[in-house]
C-alpha positions as CSV (number, residue, x, y, z in Angstrom):
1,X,-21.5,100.7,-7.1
2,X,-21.9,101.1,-10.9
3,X,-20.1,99.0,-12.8
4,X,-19.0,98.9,-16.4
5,X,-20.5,96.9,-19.0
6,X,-17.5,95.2,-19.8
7,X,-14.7,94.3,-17.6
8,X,-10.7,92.1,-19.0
9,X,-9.9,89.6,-16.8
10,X,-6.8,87.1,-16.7
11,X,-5.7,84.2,-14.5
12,X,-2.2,82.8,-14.0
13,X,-3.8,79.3,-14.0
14,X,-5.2,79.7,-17.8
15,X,-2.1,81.3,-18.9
16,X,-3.3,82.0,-22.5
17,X,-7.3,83.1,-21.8
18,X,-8.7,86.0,-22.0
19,X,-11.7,86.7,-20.3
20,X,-14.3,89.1,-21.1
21,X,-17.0,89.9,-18.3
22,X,-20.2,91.1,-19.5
23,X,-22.0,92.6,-16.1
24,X,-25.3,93.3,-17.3
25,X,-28.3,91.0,-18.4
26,X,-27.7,88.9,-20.0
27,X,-24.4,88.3,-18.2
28,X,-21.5,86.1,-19.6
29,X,-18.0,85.0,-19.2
30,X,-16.1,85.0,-22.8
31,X,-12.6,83.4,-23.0
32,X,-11.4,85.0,-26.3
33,X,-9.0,82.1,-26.4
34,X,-11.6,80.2,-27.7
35,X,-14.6,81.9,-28.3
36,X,-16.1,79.8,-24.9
37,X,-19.1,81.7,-23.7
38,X,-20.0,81.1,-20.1
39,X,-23.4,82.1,-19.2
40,X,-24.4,83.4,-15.6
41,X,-27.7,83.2,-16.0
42,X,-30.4,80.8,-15.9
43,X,-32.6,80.8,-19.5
44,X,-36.3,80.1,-19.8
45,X,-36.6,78.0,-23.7
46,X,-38.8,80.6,-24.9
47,X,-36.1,83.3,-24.2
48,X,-33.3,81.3,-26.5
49,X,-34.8,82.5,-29.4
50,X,-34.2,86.3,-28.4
51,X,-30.9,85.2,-26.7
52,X,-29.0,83.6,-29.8
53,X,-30.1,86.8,-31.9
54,X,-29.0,88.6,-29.0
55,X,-25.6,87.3,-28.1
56,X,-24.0,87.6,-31.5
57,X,-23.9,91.5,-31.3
58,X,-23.0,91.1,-27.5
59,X,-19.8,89.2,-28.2
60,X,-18.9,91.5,-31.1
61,X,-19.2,94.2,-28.7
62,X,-16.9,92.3,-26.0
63,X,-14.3,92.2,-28.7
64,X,-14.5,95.6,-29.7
65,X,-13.9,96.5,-26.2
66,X,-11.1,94.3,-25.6
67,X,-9.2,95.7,-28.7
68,X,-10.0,99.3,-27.5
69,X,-8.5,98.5,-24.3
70,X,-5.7,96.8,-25.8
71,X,-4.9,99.8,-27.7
72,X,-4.8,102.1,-24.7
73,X,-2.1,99.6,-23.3
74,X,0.1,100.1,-26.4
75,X,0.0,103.7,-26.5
């Protein structure tokens, strides 16, 4: 199965989150909520370097998707 990089997710228990799936490495869980970043991998030290550079354009990109998809909602 191929699977898109990003993917909106909800739950009726967090009634005001809004969760971003990233599915490819490095993968995370963002709540755009409040900008809470779950990661679901497992990070060697020498590779938080690279990450922290990393993630920044990641999460930009999570939130360009999510207002893309919001948009296609409203149209």
């Amino acid at each position: 199965m191929t699977l898109p990089k990003f993917l909106l997710g909800d739950n009726t228990d967090f009634p005001d989150a809004i969760f971003i799936v990233h599915t490819e490495y490095p993968r995370f869980i963002i709540n755009l909520e409040n900008d809470e970043v779950e990661w679901l991998e497992e990070f060697a030290r020498e590779d938080e370097a690279d990450l922290a550079a990393e993630t920044e354009q990641l999460i930009e990109e999570a939130v360009a998707f999510y207002d893309r998809e919001v948009s296609r909602y409203q149209s």
